[in-house]
C-alpha positions, 0 to 999 in steps of 0.5 A, a space after each residue: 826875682 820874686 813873683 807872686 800870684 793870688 786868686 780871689 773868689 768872693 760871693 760878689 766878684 773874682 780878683 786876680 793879683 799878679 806881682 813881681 818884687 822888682 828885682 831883675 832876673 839874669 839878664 832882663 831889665 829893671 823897667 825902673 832902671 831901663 833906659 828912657 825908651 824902655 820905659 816908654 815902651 814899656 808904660 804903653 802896655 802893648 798888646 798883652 796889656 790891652 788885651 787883659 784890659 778889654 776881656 775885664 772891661 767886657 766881663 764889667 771888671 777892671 784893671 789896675 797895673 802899676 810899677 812901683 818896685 816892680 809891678 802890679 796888676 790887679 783885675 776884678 770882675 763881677 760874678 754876674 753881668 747885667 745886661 
């Protein structure tokens, strides 16, 4: 298992990356190769996913997660918020 984390600061905005390669560590499932229940809980984000999702929103930034090959999430917020 490969995890890689990579924190940007722009003049205009901060970007945070956190991936992993998609290989399973000893003893915990492949998302990918989970069975069909797994996947369904675990595409739905739970409360760590939705919380990252709302402190952004309310910063103005954004969120993408994806799970190709393992997954991905990308977060970006502006360094100032107009109001």
């Amino acid at each position: 298992m490969r995890i890689l984390w990579i924190f940007f600061c722009g003049s205009i905005l901060y970007q945070l990356c956190i991936e992993d390669n998609g290989t399973p560590e000893n003893g915990i499932p492949d998302i990918q190769t989970g069975s069909d229940s797994n996947k369904a809980k675990n595409i739905s984000g739970g409360m760590g996913l939705s919380n990252i999702r709302d402190r952004a929103k309310a910063l103005g930034g954004t969120v993408q997660i994806t799970q190709e090959n393992g997954f991905r999430i990308f977060v970006t917020i502006p360094k100032s918020v107009s109001n």
